[in-house]
C-alpha positions in Angstrom: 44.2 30.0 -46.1 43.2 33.5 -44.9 42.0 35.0 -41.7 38.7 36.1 -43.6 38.4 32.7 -45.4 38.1 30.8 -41.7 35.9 33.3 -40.7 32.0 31.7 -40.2 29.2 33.8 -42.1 27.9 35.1 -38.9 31.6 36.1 -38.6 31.8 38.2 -41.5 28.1 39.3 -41.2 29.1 41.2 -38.0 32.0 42.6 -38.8 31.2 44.0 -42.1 27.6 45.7 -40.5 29.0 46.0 -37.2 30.5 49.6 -38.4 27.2 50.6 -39.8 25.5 49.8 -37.2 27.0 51.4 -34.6 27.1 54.4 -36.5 23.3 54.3 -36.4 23.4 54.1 -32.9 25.2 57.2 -32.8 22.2 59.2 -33.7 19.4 56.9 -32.2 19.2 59.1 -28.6 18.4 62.5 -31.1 16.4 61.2 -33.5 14.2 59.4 -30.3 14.2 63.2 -29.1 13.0 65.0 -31.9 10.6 62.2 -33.0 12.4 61.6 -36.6 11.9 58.5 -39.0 15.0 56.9 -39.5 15.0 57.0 -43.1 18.6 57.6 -43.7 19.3 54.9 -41.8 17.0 52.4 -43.9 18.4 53.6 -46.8 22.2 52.7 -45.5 20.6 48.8 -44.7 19.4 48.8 -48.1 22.3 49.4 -49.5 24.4 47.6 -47.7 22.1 44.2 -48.6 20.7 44.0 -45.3 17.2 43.0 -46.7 18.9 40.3 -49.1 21.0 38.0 -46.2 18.5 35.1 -46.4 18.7 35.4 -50.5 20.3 32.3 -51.4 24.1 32.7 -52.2 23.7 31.6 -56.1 20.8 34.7 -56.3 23.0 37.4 -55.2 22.4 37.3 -51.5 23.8 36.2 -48.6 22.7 32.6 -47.8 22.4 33.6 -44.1 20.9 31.2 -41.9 17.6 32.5 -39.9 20.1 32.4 -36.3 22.5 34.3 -38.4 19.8 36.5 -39.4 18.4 36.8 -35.7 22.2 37.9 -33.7 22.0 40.5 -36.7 18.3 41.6 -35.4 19.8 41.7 -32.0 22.8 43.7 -32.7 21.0 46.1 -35.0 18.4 46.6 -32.1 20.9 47.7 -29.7 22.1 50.1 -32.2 18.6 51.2 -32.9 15.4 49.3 -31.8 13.1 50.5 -34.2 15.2 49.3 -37.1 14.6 45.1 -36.9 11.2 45.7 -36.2 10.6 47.9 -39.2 12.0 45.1 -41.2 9.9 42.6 -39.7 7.3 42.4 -42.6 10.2 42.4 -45.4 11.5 39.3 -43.4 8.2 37.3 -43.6 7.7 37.6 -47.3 11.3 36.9 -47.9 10.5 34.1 -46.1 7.5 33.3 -47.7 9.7 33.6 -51.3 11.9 31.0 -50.3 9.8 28.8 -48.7 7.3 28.9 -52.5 10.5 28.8 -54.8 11.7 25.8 -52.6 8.1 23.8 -53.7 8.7 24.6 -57.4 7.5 28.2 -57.5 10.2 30.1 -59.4 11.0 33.4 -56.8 14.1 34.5 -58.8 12.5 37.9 -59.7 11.6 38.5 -56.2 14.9 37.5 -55.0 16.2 40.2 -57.4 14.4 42.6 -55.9 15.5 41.8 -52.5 19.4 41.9 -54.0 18.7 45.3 -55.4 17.4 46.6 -51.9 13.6 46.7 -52.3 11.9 46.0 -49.0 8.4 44.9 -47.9 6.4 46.4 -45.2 3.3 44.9 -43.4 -0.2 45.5 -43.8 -2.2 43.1 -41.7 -4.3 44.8 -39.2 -7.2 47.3 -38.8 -8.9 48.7 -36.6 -12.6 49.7 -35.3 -15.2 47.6 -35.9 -13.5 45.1 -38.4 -14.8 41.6 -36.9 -11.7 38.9 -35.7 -12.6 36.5 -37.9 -12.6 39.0 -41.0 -11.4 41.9 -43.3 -12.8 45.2 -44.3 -9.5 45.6 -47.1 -10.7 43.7 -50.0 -9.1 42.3 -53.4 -12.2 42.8 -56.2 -11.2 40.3 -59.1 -11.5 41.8 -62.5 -12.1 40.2 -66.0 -8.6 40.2 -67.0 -7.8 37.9 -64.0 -6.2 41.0 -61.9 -7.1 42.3 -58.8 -8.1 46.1 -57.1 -7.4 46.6 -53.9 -9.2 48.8 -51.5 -9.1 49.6 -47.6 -7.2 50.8 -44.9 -4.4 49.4 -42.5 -3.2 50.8 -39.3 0.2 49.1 -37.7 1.4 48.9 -41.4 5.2 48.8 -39.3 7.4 49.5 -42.3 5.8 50.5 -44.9 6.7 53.8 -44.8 10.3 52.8 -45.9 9.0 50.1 -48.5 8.8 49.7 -52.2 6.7 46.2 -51.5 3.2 46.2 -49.1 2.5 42.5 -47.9 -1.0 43.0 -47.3 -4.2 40.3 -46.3 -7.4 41.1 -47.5 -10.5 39.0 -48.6 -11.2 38.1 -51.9 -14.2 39.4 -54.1 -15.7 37.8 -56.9 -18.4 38.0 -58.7 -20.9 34.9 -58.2 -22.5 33.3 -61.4 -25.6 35.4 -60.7 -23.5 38.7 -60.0 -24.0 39.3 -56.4 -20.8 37.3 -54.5 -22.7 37.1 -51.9 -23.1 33.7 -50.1 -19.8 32.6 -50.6 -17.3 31.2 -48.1 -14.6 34.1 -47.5 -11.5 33.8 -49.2 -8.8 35.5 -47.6 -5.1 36.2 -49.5 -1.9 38.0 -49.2 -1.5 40.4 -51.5 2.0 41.7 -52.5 1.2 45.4 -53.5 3.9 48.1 -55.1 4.0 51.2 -52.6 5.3 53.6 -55.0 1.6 53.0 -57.1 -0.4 56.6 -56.6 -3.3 54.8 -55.2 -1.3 53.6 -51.9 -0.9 56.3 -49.2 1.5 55.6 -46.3 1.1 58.0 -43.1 3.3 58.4 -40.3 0.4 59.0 -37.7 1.7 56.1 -35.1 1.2 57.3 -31.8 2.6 55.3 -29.3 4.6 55.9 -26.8 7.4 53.8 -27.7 9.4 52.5 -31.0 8.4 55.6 -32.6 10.4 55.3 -35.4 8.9 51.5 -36.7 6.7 53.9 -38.9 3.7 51.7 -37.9 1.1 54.2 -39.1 -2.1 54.3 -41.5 -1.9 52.7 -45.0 -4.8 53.1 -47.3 -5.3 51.4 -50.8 -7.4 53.0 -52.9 -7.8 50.5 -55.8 -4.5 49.5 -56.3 -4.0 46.8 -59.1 -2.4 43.9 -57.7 -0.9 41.0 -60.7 -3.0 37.6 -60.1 0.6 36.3 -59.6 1.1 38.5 -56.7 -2.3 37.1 -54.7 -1.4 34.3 -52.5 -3.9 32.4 -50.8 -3.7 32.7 -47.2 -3.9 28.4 -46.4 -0.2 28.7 -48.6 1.4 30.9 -47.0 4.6 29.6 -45.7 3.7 27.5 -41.9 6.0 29.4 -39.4 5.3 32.8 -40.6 3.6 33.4 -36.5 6.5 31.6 -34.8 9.0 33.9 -37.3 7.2 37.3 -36.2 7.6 36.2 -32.6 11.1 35.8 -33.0 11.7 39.1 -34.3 10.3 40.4 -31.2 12.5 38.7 -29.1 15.4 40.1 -30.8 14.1 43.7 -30.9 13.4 43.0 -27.1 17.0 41.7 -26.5 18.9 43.9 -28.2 17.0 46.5 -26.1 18.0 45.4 -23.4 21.6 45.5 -24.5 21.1 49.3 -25.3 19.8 49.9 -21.6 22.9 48.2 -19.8 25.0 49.8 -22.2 23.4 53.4 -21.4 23.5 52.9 -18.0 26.9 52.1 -17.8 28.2 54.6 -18.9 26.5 56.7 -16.8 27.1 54.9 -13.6 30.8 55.2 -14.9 31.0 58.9 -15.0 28.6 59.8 -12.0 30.3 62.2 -10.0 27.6 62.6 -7.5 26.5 60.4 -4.9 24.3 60.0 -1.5 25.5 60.4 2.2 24.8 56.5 2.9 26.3 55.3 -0.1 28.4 52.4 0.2 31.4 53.4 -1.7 32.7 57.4 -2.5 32.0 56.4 -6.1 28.8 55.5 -7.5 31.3 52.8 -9.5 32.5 51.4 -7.1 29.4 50.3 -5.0 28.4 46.8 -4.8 24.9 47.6 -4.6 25.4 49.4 -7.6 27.4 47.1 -9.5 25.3 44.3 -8.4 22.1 45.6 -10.2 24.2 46.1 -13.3 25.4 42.9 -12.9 21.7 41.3 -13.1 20.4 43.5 -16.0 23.2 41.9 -18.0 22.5 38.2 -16.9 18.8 39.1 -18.0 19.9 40.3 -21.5 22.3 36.9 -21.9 19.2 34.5 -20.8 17.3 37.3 -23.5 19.2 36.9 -25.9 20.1 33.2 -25.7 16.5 32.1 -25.7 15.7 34.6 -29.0 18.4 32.6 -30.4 17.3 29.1 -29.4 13.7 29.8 -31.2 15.8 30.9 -34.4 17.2 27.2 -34.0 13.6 26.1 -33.6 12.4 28.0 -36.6 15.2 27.5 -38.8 14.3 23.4 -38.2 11.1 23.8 -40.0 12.2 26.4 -42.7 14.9 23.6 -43.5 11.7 21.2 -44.1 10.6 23.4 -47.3 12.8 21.5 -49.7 12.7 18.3 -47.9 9.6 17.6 -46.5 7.0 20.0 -48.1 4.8 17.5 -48.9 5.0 15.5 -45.9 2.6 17.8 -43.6 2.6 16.0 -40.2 6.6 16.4 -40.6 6.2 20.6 -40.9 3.1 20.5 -38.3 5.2 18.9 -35.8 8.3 20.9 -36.1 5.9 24.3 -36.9 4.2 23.2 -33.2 7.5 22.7 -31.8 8.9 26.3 -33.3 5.6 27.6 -32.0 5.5 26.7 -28.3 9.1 27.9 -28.2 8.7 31.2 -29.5 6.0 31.3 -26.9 7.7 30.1 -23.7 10.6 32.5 -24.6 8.5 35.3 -25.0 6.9 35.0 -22.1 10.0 35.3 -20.0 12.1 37.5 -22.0 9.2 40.1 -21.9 9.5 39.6 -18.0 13.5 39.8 -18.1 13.7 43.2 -20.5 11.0 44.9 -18.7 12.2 44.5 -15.2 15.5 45.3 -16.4 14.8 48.6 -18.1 13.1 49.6 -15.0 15.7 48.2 -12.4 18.2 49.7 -14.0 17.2 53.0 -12.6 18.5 52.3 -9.3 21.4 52.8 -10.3 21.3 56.1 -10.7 19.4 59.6 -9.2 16.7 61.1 -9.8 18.6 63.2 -12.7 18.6 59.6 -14.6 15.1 60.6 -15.4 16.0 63.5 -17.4 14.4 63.7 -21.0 17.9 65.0 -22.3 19.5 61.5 -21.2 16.3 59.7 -22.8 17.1 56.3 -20.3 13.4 56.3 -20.5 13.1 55.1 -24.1 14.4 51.6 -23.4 11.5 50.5 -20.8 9.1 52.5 -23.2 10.2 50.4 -26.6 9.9 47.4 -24.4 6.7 48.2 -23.3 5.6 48.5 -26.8 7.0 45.5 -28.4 5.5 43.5 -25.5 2.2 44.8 -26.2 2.1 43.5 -29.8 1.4 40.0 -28.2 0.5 39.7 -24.9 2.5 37.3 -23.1 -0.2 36.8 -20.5 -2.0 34.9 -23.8 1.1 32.8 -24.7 1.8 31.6 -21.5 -1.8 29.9 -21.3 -1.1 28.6 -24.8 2.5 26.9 -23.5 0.1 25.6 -20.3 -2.4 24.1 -22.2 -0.2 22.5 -24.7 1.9 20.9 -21.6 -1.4 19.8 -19.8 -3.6 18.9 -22.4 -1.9 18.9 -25.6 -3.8 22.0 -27.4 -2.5 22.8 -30.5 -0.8 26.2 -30.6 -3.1 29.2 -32.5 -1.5 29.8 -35.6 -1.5 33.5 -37.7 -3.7 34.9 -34.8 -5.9 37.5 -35.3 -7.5 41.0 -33.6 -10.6 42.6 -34.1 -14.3 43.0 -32.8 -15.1 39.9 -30.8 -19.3 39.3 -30.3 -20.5 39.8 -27.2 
């Protein structure tokens, strides 16, 4: 037997995209400075299968596992942070595939996609005055059973890079007297082809960090979506929140990776120093060292806890063949995948962000420079933990410990009544 046949998958996952990625990372500092998309740098994943390693083996992909799947995310955001997150819609609706073909709903043309290198983005929120509680993007049935989708999405985080839009909107239809009015809402996720001329994608993200997530405008302007691509929200696969969480975690983990790694290279070749230093050399300070020493304990506990809530996922993804039809057995594992992914984001948010702050006492005040861009680490953190604020999840984990409160599943923003 071989070397390569003992190998584990997650084995020969890393060291067949451990070259790309770090060649990605060789450009992430300059494209972060002149504010460019990394489309190249898609493409490469695409190629390489990146978007096909939960595919089932038999199907042409990978067979990874969603851990597997997750040290990937991690590794790929210390390489590039804006790349996992970008992917983070395409990983819900391959999700979503397998977790329908699993109940009996053939997915083998989707899973062809995926082997061929076609992505999803995401297309869930808006903004202004859409209410919480519904959607301003609509799917308008027509006669021949098809649908037409219309609105606008903002966060649309990587669409721009996609052939596939996984979009939620609420359902028209025509009532028997022609109106549709005084129905219940119907809400659905529509799977909608990007490269259709009635789908605009814009790059007009503005935030201050993970500028390259391309998590700008889309707007559909009667797109025609096949009936067999409309998906009704309640069957949607059950861990799709605690599975967008997790994605976070990595992006946040592997961030911090980046930042120790930045800094210590710089605190290795730092020729200058103060008067009341405790060493000649900047390296060779314990005060120094220490601090370095505790950003990379923080990124281990980061990354370990991303990695135990891809355990905690993976438990109730492994329920889909198994156990579909037994709901109290997916609701308990989906609660239990759901508090997790909640605990560990509240700490890992605490860990990276003190970290990527911290880390600037290692250094002077020329560690600040815009040239060196040490900035950009605290600044993606800072973004990613704004997606879901932890000060939210870490009621949630308190209130399911004290009085047994259900999670909030799929969570929503919009206008609230006041």
């Amino acid at each position: 037997m071989s070397i390569t046949e003992t190998r584990s998958l997650l084995e020969e996952l890393r060291a067949s995209y451990g070259p790309v990625f770090e060649e990605i990372g060789l450009g992430t500092l300059q494209r972060e400075l002149d504010d460019v998309l990394p489309d190249q740098e898609v493409r490469r994943l695409k190629e390489r299968g990146f978007g096909a390693l939960r595919v089932p083996t038999r199907y042409g992909g990978r067979g990874a596992s969603i851990p597997e799947l997750t040290q990937l995310w991690i590794d790929l955001a210390a390489a590039d942070s804006n790349l996992p997150q970008a992917l983070r819609g395409h990983a819900a609706l391959v999700e979503d595939r397998l977790w329908q073909h699993a109940r009996g709903r053939d997915q083998r043309v989707w899973f062809d996609r995926f082997v061929d290198g076609e992505i999803a983005g995401n297309a869930w929120s808006e903004v202004g005055a859409t209410a919480i509680d519904s959607q301003q993007t609509v799917l308008t049935a027509q006669p021949d059973g098809s649908f037409r989708l219309t609105g606008s999405k903002f966060y649309t985080t990587g669409t721009i890079y996609a052939e596939w839009a996984d979009v939620y909107a609420r359902i028209v239809r025509e009532s028997a007297e022609g109106t549709g009015l005084g129905q219940e809402p119907e809400f659905a996720i529509a799977i909608v082809d990007t490269r259709e001329p009635e789908v605009t994608v814009t790059d007009d993200w503005d935030g201050f960090g993970q500028r390259g997530t391309g998590s700008g405008t889309t707007t559909f302007d009667g797109a025609i979506v096949a009936a067999a691509d409309v998906l009704p929200f309640g069957e949607r696969f059950p861990y799709q929140t605690a599975l967008y969480q997790l994605n976070l975690l990595a992006v946040l983990a592997g961030i911090g990776r980046a930042a120790v790694d930045d800094f210590v290279e710089h605190v290795r070749n730092r020729e200058r120093n103060y008067s009341h230093a405790n060493a000649a050399r900047v390296r060779d300070d314990p005060q120094v060292l220490a601090r370095i020493g505790e950003a990379s304990a923080a990124v281990y506990a980061a990354e370990a806890a991303a990695l135990r809530v891809a355990h905690a996922v993976q438990e109730v993804a492994d329920l889909a063949a198994v156990a579909a039809d037994v709901p109290e057995q997916v609701a308990a594992a989906n609660e239990r995948a759901e508090i997790e992914s909640s605990a560990a984001q509240v700490v890992v948010t605490d860990l990276v962000l003190r970290l990527t702050s911290d880390l600037f006492d290692t250094l002077g005040a020329s560690g600040t420079a815009i040239a060196k861009g040490l900035d950009r680490h605290w600044r993606n953190a800072r973004t990613v933990s704004s997606h879901n604020p932890r000060i939210l999840k870490a009621r949630v984990v308190g209130g399911h410990l004290v009085n047994g409160t259900p999670p909030p599943y799929a969570w929503a923003i919009g206008r609230t009544a006041r």
